[in-house]
MDTraj code that builds the backbone (N, CA, C; nanometers):
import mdtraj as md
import numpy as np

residues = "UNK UNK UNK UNK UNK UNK UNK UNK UNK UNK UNK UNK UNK UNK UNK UNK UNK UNK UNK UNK UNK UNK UNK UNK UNK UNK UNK UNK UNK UNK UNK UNK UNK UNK UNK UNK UNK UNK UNK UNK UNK UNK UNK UNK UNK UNK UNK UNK UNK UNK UNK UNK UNK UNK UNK UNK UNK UNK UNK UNK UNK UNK UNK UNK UNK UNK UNK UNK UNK UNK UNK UNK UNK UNK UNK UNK UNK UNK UNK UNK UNK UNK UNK UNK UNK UNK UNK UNK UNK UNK UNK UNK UNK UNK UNK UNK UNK UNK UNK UNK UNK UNK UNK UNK UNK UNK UNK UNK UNK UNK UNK UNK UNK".split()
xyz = np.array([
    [0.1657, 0.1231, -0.7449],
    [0.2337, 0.0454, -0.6446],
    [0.1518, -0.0814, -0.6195],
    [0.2391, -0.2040, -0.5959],
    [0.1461, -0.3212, -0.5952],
    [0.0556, -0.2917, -0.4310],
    [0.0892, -0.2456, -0.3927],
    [0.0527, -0.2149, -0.2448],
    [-0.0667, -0.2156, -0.2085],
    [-0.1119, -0.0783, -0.3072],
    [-0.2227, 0.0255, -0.3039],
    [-0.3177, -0.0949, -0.3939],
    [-0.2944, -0.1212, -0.5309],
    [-0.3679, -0.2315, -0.6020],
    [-0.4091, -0.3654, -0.5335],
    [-0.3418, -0.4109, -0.4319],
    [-0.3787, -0.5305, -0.3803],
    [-0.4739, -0.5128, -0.3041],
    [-0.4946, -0.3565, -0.2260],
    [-0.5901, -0.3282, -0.1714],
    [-0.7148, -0.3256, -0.2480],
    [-0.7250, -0.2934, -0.3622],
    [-0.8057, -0.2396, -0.4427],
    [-0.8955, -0.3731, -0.5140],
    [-0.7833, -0.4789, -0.5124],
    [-0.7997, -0.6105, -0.5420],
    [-0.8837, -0.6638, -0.4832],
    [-0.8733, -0.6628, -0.3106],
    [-0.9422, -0.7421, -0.2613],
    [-1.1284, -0.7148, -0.2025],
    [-1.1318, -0.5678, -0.3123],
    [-1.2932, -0.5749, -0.3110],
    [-1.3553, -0.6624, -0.4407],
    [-1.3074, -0.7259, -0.4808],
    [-1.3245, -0.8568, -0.5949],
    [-1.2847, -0.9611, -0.6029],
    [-1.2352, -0.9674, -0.4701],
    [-1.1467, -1.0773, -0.4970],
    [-1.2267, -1.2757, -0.4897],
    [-1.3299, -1.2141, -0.4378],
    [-1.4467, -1.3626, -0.4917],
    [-1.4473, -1.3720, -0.6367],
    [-1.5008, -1.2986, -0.6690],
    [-1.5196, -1.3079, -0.8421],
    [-1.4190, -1.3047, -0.8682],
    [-1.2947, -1.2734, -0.8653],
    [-1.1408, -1.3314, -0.9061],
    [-1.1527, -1.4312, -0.9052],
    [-1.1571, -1.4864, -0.7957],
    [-1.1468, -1.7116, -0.7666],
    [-1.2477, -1.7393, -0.8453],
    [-1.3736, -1.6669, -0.8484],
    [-1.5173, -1.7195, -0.9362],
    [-1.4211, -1.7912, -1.0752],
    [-1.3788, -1.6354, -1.1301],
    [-1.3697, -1.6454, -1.2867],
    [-1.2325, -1.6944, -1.3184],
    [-1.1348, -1.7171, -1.2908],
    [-1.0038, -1.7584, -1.2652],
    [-0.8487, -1.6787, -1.2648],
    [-0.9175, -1.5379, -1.2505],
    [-0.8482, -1.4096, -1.2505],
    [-0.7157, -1.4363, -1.1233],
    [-0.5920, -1.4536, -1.1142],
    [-0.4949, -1.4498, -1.0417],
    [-0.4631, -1.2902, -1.0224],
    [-0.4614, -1.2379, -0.8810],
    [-0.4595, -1.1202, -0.8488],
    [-0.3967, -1.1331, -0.7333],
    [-0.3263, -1.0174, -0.7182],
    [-0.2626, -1.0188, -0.5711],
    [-0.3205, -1.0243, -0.4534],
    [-0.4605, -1.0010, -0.4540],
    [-0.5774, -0.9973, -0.3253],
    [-0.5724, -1.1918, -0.3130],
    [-0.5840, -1.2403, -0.4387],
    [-0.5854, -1.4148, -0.4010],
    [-0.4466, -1.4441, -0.3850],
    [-0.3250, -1.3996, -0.3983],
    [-0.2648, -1.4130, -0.3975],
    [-0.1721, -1.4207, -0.2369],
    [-0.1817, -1.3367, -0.1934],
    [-0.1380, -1.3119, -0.0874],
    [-0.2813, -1.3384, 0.0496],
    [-0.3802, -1.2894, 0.0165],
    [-0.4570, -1.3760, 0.1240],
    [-0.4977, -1.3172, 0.2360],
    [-0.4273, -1.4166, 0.3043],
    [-0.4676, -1.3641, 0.4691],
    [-0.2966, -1.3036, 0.5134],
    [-0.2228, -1.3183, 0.4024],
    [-0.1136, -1.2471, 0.4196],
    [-0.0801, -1.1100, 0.4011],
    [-0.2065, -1.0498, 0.3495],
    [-0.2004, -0.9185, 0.2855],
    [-0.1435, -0.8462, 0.3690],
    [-0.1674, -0.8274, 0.4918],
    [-0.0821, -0.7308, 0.6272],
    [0.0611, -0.7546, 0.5826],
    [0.1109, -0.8400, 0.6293],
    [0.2378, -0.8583, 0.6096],
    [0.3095, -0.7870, 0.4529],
    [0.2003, -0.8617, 0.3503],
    [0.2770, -0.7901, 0.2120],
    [0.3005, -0.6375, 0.2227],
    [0.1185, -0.5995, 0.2462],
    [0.1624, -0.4733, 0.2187],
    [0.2836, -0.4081, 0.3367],
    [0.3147, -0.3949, 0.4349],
    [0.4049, -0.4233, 0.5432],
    [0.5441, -0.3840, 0.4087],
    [0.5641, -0.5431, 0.3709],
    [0.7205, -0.5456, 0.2885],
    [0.6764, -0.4147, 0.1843],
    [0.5903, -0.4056, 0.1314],
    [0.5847, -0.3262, -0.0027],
    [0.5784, -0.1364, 0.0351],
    [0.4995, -0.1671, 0.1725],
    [0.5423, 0.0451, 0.1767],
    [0.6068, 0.0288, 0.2409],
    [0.7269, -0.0607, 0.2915],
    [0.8833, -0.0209, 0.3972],
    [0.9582, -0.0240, 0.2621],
    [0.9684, -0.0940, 0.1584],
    [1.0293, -0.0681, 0.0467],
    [1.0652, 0.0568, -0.0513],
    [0.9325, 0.1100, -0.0362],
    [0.8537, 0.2665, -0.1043],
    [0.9227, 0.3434, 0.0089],
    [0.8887, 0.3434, 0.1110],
    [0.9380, 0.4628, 0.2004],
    [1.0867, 0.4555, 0.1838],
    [1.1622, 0.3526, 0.2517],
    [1.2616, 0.3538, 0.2040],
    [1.3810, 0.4002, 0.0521],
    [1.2870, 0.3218, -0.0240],
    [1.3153, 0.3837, -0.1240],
    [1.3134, 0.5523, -0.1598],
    [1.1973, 0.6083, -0.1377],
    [1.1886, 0.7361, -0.1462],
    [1.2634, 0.8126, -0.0459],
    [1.3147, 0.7419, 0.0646],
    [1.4264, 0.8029, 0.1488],
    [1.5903, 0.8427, 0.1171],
    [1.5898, 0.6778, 0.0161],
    [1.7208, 0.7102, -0.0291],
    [1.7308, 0.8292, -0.1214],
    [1.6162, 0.8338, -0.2236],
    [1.6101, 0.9270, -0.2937],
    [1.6260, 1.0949, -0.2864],
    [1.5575, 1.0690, -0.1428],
    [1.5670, 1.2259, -0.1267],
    [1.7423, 1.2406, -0.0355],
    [1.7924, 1.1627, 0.0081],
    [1.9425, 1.1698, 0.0760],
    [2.0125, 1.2244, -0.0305],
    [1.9591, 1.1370, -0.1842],
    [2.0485, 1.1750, -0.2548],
    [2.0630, 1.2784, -0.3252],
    [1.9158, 1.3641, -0.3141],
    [1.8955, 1.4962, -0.3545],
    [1.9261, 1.5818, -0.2459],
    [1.9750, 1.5620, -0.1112],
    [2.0311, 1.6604, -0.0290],
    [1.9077, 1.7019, 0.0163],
    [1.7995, 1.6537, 0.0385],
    [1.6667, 1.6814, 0.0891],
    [1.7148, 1.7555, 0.2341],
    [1.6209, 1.8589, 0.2342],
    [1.6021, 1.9069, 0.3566],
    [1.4489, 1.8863, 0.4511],
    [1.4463, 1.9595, 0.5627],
    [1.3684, 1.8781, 0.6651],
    [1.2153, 1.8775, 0.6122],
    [1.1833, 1.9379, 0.5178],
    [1.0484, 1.9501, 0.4979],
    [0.9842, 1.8324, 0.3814],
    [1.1207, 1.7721, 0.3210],
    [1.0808, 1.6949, 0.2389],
    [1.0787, 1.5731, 0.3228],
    [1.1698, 1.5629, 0.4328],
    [1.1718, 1.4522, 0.4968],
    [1.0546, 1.4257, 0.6213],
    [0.9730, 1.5137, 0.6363],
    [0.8435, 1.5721, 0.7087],
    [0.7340, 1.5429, 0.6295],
    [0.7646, 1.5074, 0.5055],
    [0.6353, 1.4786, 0.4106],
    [0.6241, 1.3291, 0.4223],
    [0.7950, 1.3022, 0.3804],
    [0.8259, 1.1615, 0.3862],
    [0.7461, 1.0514, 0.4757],
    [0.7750, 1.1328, 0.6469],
    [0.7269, 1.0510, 0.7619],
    [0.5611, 1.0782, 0.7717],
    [0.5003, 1.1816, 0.7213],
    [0.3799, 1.2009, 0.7389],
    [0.3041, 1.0626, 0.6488],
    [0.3736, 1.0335, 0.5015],
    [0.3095, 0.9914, 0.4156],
    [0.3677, 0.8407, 0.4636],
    [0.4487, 0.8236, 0.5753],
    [0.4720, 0.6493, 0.6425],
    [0.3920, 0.6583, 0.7147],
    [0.3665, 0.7147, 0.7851],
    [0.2519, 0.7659, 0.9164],
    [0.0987, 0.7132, 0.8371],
    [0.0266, 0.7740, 0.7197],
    [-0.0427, 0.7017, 0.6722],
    [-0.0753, 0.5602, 0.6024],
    [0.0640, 0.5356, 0.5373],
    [0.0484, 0.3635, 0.5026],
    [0.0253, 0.2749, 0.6315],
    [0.0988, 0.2721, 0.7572],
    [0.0985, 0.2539, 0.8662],
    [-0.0728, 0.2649, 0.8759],
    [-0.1595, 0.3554, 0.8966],
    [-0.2712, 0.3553, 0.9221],
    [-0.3232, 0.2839, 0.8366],
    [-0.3300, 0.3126, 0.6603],
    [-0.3863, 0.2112, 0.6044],
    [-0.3793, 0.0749, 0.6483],
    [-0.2741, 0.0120, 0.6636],
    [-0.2306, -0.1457, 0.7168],
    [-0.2865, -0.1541, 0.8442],
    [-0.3347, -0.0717, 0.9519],
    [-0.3522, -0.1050, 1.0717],
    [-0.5522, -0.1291, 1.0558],
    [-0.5829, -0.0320, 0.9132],
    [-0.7428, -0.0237, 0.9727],
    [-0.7681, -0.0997, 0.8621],
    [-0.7085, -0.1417, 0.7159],
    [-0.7854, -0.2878, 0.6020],
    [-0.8109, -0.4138, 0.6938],
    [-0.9700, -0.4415, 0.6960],
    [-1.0231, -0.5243, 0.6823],
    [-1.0483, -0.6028, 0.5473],
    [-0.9456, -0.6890, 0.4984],
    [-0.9446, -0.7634, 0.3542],
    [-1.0856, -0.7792, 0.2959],
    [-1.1834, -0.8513, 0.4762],
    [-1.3306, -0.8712, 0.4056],
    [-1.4204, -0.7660, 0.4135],
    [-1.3610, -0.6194, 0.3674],
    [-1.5051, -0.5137, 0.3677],
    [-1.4566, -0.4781, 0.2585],
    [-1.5497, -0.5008, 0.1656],
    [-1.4938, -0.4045, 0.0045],
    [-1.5077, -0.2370, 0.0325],
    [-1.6386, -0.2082, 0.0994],
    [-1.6261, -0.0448, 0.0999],
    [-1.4966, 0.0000, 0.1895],
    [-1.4558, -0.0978, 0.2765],
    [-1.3782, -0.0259, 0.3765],
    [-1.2458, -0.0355, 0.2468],
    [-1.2261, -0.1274, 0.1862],
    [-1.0786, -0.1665, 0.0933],
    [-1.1164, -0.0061, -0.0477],
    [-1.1895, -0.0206, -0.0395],
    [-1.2229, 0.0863, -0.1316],
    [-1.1915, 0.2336, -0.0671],
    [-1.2310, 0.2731, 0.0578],
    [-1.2007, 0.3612, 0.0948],
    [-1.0362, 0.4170, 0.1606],
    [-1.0087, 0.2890, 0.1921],
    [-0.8584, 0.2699, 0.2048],
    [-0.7605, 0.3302, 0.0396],
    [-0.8418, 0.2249, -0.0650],
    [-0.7553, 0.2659, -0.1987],
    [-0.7609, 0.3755, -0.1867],
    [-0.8719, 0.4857, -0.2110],
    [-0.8835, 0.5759, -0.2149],
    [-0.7890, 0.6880, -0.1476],
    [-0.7832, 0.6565, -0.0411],
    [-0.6669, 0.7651, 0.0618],
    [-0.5374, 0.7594, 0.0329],
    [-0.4980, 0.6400, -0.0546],
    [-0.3540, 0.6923, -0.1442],
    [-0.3270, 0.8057, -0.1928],
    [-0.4869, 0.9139, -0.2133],
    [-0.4276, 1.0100, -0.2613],
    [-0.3926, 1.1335, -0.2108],
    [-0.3850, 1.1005, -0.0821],
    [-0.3853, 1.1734, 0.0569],
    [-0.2421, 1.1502, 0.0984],
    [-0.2449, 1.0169, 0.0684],
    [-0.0371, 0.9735, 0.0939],
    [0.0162, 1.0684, -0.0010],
    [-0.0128, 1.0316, -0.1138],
    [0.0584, 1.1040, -0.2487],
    [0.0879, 1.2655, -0.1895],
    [-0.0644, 1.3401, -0.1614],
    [-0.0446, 1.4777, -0.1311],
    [0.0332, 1.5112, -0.0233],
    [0.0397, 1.4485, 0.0774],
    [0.1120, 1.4511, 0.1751],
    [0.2890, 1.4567, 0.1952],
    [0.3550, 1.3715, 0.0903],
    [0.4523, 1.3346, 0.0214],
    [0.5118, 1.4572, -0.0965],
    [0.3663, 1.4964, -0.1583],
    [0.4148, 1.6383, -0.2207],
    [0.4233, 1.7254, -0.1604],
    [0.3993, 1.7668, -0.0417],
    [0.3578, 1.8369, -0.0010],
    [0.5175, 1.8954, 0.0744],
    [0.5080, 1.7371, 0.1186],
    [0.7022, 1.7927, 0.2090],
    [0.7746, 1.8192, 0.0699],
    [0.7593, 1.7889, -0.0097],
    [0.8562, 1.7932, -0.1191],
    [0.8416, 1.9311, -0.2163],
    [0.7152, 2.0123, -0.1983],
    [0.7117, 2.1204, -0.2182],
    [0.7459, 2.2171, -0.1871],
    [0.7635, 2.1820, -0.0431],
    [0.8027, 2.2918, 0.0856],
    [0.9273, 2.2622, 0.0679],
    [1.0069, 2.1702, 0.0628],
    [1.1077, 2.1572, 0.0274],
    [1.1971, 2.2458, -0.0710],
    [1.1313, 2.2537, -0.1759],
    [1.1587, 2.3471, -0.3187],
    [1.1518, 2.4497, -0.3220],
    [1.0643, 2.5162, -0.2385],
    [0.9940, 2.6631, -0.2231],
    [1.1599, 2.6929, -0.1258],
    [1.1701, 2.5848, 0.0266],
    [1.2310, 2.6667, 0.0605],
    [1.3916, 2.7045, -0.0049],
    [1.4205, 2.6027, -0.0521],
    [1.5412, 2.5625, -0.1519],
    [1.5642, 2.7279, -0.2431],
    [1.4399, 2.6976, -0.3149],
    [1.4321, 2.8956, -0.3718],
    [1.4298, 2.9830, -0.3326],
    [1.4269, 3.0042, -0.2061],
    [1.4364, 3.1354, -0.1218],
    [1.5624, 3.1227, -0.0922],
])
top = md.Topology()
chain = top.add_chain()
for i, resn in enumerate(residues, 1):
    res = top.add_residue(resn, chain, resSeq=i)
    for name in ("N", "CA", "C"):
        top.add_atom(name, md.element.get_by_symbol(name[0]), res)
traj = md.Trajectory(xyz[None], top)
């Protein structure tokens, strides 16, 4: 997701401008809030329609809001200028991800019963 990468971007993003690397961290800026903003209302959304259209029940849609609940936090606590903090941010994507499987597992399990 460009989302998660732009985060990831902007612990380099000097040596990007250094060397002449165009990246979404120079790219977007001091706009990064806002992007990432458009880019996980897109994802959530998106993955909303998806599950409507699989007839999702409440546990997938419980993963859904848990794993908006964290992009939301990511966007509220990136500081663009701390690489460890942008690093530790990338990192917790994989906490969204599990979170997201997680309703969507429970989902399946209960689907099979």
């Amino acid at each position: 997701m460009v989302g998660y990468d732009t985060i990831y971007a902007h612990q380099d993003a000097d040596d990007d401008a250094l060397i002449g690397i165009k990246s979404t961290a120079l790219l977007f800026g001091a706009r990064t809030h806002r992007a990432l903003m458009v880019f996980y209302a897109t994802a959530v959304v998106l993955i909303g329609l998806a599950l409507a259209l699989a007839g999702a029940r409440w546990f997938a849609w419980i993963g859904l809001a848990a794993f908006a609940a964290h992009l939301v936090w990511q966007i509220r606590r990136l500081d663009i200028s701390d690489p460890a903090l942008c690093l530790r941010i990338f990192k917790s994507n994989r906490d969204a991800g599990l979170l997201l499987f997680a309703g969507l597992l429970a989902d399946a399990v209960m689907r099979a019963n």
